[in-house]
N, C-alpha and C positions, 0 to 999 in steps of 0.2 A: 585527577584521573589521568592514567598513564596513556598515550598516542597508541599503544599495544593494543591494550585492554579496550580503547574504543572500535580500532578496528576488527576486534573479534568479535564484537556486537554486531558490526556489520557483516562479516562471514557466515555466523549464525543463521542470519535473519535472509543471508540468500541462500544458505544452504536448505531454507525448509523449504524453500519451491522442490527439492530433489528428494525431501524425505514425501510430500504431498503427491512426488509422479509414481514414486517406486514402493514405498510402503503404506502400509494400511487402510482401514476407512473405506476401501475401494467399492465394495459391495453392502456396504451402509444402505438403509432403507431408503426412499425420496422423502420421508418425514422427519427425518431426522438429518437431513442436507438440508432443509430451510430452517429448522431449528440450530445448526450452525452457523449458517451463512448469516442469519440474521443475529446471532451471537456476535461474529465478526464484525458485520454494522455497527451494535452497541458499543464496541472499545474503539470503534473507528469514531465514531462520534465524539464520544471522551476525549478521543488524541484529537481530533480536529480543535476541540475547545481549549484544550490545551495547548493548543500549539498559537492560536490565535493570541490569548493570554499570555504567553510569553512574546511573542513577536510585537504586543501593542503596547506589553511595561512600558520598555524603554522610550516609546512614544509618549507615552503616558509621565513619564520621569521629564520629558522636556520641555512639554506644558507645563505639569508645576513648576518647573525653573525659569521660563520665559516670564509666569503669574507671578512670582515671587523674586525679578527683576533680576535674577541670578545668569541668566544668559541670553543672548537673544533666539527668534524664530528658526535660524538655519536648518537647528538639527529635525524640528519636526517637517520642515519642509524636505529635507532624505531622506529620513525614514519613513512617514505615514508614505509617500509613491513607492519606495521599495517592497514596503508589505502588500501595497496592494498590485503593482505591478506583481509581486511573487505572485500572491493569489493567481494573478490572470493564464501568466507563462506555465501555472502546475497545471492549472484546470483547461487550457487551452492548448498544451502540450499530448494529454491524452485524448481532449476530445479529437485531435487532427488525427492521431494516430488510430482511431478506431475510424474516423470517416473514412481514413485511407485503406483500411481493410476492407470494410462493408463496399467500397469501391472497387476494389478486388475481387470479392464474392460476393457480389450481389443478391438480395435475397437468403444469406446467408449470418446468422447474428452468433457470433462464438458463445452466448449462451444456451443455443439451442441444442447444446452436447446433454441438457434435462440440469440434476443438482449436482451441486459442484464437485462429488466425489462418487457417482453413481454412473460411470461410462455408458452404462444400457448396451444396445446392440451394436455402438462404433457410428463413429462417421465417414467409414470407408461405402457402405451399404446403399450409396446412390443410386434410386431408380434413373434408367435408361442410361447407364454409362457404365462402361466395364468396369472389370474389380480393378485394374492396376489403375486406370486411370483415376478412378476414385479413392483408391488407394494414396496414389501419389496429390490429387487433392487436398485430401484431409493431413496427410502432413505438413504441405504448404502452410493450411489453414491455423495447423497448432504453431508454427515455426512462426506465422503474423502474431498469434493471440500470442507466444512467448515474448516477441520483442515489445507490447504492449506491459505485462507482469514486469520486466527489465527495464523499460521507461518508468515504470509507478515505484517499482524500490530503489531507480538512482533518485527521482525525485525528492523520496521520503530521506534516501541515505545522505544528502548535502545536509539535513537537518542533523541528524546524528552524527554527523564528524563536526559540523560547525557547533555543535553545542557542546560535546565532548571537547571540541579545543577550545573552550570557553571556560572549561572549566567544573562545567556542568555534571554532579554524576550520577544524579536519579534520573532527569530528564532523559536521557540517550536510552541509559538500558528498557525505560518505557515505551519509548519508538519503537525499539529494534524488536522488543517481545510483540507489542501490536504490530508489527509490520511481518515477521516471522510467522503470524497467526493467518495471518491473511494469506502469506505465500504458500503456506500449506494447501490452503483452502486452492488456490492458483494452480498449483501442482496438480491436483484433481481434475480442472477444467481441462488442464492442457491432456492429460491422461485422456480423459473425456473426446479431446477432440482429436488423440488419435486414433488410427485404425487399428480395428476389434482383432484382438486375439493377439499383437503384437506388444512387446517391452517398451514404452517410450522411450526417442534415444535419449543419449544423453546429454545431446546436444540445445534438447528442449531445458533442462536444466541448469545447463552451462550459459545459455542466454536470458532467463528468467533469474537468475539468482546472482550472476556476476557482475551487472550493473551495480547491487548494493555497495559490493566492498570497494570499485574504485570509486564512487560517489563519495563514499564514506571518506576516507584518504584525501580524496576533491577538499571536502567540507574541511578536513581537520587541516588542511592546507593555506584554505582560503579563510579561517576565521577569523573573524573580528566581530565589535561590538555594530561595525554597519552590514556585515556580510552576513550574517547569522541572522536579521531580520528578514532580508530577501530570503532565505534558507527556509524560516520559518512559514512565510506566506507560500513561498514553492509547494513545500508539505501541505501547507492546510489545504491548498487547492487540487492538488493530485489525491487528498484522501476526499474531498467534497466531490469528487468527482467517482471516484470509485464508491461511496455508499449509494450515489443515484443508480450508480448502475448496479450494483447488489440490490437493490430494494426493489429498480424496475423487473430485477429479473426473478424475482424472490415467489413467483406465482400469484394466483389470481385468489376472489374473495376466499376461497376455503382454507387455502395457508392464509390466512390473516390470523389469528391467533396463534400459532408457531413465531411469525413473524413477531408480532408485539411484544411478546414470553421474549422472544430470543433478542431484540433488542433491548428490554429491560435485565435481563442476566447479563449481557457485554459489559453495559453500561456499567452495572451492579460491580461485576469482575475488576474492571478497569478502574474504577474508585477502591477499590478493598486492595490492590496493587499498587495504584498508587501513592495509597500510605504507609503501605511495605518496605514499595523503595526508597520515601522519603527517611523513614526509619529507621532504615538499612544504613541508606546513605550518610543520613547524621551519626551512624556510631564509628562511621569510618573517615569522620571529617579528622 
């Protein structure tokens, strides 16, 4: 796969935070936001297991070599800490960045803009504080929740450039279209959390969505067979971290079957994809 063609996966995949602030879905039902959102979870889970599953092969490759006197211990002693160090620094990476919001806005959780492409009446609409000031608020608040969405897809985008420069070529455009789905969904919150009756700028865009392609570029940079493990564990932690927070926010007992439905369709999607692009990808080997 050509260094190009990966990073236009990653382009892509920031550019749908900008198609999610500005186009469509906007005025979508709240029942049909948690049968999305928890659609999203389903392929989020998918890519998490799959990302695990390739991060722990090679692991896996030097156990049998060490059992079968072919090399010794070293290489599982770098790699098994790199995966799970990755794990820590993805999943540890976003939970700081949202404590350092909720620190910010206190009693304020960027979920509570309602479903993720349903804005309702704005979050400019603060009882007991003017319109500008609340106004100016709620942009702050999308401009925080934006660099959050742009931390989760450089995260995810080290994966996809380190595994396109690996060689990789079903694995990446599977990231990028799960990570594209997701950023849609993103597009909507941040829409969500700004103030009613205005264009999101585009500046919410430009910081949700651009972290991708220089990650992307990063990863296709830095690949190797020990970099692209850390790569691997970074993703799976930045996507284990955003389905807890999709699920916690995903509503209480009465969406519970929207919920289930929509995690079993992700799932479903994201397997039936999967074999598509392996498919795909073998008729182009």
């Amino acid at each position: 796969m050509s260094d190009v063609l990966v990073l236009v996966y990653g382009l892509v995949a920031g550019l749908a935070v900008a198609l999610g602030l500005f186009v469509g879905l906007r005025r979508a039902p709240a029942e049909a936001g948690v049968l999305w959102r928890a659609s999203a979870v389903g392929v989020l889970l998918f890519l998490l297991w799959d990302l695990l599953t390739h991060g722990f092969e090679p692991i896996s490759n030097a156990i049998e070599a060490m059992r079968d006197e072919i090399d010794g211990p070293e290489e599982i002693f770098t790699l098994a800490p790199l995966l799970l160090a990755g794990l820590v620094v993805g999943f540890g990476a976003l939970a700081w960045q949202a404590a350092s919001s909720f620190l910010a806005y206190p009693g304020r959780d960027d979920e509570e803009a309602g479903p993720t492409y349903a804005p309702g009446p704005g979050a400019g609409a603060a009882t007991g504080t003017s319109g500008l000031v609340a106004a100016t608020r709620a942009r702050r608040l999308a401009l925080r929740a934006s660099v959050g969405v742009g931390l989760h897809g450089a995260l995810v985008g080290l994966a996809i450039g380190g595994n396109g420069g690996r060689h990789e070529i079903a694995f990446p455009i599977l990231l990028a279209a799960g990570l594209g789905l997701l950023n849609v969904l993103e597009g909507r919150r941040l829409a969500a959390l700004s103030t009613a009756g205005e264009r999101p700028p585009a500046l919410l865009a430009l910081v949700g969505g651009a972290p991708v392609l220089v990650a992307t570029a990063v990863g296709l940079w830095l690949a190797n067979s020990t970099t692209v493990v850390a790569f691997q564990g970074i993703a799976a932690g930045a996507l284990l971290y955003t389905v807890i927070r999709l699920l916690v926010a995903s509503g209480g007992r009465e969406a519970r079957p929207r919920l289930y439905a929509g995690v079993a369709l992700g799932i479903t999607v994201a397997f039936l994809a999967n074999i598509a692009v392996i498919a795909f990808a073998g008729s182009i080997d």
